[in-house]
GUVO-568815 format. One line per 3 residues: number of its first residue (from 1); their letters; for each residue y negated, x, z negated of N, C-alpha, C. Coordinates in steps of 0.1 Angstrom, whole numbers, always signed. Atoms other than C-alpha are relative to their C-alpha. Layout:
BEGIN
NUM> a> Y:X:Z:Y:X:Z:Y:X:Z  ...
END
This chain:
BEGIN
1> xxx> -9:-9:-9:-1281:+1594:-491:+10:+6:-9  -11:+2:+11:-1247:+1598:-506:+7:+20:+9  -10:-9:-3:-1235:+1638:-499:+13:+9:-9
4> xxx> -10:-2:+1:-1201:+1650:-504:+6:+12:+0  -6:-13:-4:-1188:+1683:-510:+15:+2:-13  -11:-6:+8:-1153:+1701:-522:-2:+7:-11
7> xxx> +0:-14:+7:-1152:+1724:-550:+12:+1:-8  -11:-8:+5:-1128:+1744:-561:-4:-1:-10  +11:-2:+15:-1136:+1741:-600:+10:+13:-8
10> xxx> -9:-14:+10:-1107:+1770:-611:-6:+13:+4  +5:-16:-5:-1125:+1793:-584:-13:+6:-5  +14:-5:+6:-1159:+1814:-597:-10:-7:+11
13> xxx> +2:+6:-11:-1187:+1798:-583:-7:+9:+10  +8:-14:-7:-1204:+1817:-551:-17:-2:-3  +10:+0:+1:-1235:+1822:-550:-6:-12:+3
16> xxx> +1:+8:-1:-1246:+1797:-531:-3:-17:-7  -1:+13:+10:-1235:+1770:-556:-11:+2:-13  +9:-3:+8:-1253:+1790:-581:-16:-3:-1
19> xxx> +12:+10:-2:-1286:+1784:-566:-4:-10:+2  +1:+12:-2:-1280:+1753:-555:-5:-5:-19  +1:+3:+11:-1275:+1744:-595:-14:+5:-13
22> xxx> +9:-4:+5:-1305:+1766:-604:-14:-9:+7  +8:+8:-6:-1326:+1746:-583:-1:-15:-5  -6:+11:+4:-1315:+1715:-595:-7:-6:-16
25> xxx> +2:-5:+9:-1326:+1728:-627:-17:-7:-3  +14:+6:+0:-1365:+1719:-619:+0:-11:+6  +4:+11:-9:-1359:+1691:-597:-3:-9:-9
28> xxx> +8:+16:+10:-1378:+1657:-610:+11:-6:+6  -10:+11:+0:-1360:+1630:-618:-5:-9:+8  +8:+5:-8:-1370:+1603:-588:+5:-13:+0
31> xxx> -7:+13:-2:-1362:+1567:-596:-6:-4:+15  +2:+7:-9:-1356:+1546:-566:+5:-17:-2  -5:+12:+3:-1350:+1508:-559:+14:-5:-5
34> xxx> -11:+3:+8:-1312:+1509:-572:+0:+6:-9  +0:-8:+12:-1322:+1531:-600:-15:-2:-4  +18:-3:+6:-1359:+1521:-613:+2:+6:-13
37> xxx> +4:-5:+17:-1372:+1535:-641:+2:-5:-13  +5:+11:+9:-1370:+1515:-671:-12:+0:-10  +8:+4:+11:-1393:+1499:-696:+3:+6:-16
40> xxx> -6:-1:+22:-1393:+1508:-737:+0:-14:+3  -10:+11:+6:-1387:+1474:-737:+14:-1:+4  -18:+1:+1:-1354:+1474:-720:+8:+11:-4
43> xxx> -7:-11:+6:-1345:+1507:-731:+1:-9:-17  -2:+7:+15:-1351:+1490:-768:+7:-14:-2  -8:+10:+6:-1333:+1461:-761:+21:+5:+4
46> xxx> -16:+0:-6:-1302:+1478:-743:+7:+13:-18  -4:-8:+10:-1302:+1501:-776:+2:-7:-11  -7:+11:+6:-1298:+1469:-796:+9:-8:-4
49> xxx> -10:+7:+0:-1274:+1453:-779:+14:+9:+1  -10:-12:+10:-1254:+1487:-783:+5:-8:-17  -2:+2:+14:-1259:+1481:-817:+6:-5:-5
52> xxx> -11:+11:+3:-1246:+1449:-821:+10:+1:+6  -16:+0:-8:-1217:+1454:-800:+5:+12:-7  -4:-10:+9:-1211:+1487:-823:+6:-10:-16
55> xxx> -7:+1:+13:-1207:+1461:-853:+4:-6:-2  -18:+12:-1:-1187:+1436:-840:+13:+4:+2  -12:-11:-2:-1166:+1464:-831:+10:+6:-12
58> xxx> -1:-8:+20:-1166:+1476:-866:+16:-6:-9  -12:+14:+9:-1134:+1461:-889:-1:+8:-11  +1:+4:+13:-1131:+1455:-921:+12:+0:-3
61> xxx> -10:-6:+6:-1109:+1466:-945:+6:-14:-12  -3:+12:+7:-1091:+1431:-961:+17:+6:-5  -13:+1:+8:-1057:+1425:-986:+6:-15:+4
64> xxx> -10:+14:-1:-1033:+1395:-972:+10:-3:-5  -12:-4:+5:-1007:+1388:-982:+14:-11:+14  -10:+6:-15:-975:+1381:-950:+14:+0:-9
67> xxx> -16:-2:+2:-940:+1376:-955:+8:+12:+5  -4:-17:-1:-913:+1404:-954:+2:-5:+17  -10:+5:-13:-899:+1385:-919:-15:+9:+8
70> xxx> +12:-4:-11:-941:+1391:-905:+3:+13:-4  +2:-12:+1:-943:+1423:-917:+8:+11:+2  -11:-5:-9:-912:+1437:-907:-3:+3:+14
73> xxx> +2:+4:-19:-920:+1426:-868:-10:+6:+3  +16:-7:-3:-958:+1440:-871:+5:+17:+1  +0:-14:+5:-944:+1474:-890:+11:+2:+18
76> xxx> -4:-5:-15:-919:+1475:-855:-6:-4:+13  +13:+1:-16:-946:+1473:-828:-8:+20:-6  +6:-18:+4:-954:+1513:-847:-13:+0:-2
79> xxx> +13:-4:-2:-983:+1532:-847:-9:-14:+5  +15:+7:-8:-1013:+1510:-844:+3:-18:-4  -3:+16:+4:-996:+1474:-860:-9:-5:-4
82> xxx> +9:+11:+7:-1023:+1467:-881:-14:-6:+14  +12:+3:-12:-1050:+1464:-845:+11:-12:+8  -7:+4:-6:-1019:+1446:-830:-4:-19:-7
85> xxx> +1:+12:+8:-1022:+1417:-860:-14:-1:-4  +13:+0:-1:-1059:+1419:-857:+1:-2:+14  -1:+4:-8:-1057:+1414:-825:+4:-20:+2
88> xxx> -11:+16:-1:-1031:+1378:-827:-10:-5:-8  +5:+10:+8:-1051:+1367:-857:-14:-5:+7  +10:+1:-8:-1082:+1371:-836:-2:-9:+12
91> xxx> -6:+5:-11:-1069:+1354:-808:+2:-15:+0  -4:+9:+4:-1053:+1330:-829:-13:-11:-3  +6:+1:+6:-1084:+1325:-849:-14:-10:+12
94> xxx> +8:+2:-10:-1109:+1316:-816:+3:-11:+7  -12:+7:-2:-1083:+1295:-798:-1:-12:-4  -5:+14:+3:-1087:+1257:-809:+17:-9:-3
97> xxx> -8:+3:-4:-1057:+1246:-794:+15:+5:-8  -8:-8:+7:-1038:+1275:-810:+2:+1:-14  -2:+8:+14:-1050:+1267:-843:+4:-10:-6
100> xxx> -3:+14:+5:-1046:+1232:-845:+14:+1:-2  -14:+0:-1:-1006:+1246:-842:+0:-1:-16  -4:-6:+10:-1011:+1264:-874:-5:-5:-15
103> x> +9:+1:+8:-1035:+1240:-900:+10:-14:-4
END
């Protein structure tokens, strides 16, 4: 059951809301069929596959060496070039088709 109410969040709150949120306070948490409970196993695997998606996320701190012409064009894309050419090479890098341009 899906209810809906306004609130003012700049106004104090009345009473009302106050106990509502004190109440709220003890209520049990009640899984239902679009919300079961879970297992420690999928809790331990969904905290895994965090994990690994935390360290593919991760980069790495590398020395290349580009021409002045690349590096010019990267340094005018601003703020944030080096994610920009991490990005392309990434791209590039995965890409088959895109590679076979550049080997």
């Amino acid at each position: 059951m899906l209810i809906e109410k306004d609130i003012d969040v700049s106004a104090p709150l009345t009473e009302e809301q106050i106990k509502m949120l004190e109440a709220l306070k003890t209520r049990p948490v009640v899984p239902d069929e679009e919300n079961p409970e879970l297992t420690d196993e999928e809790l331990d695997r969904m905290i895994e596959n965090r994990r690994i998606r935390l360290a593919l996320q991760r980069k790495q701190v590398v020395s290349i060496r580009l021409s002045n012409r690349a590096l010019h064009v990267a340094k005018s894309f601003g703020k944030g070039y080096t994610s920009v050419l991490s990005h392309i090479l990434e791209k590039t890098l995965t890409d088959a088709s895109l590679l076979k341009n550049y080997m």
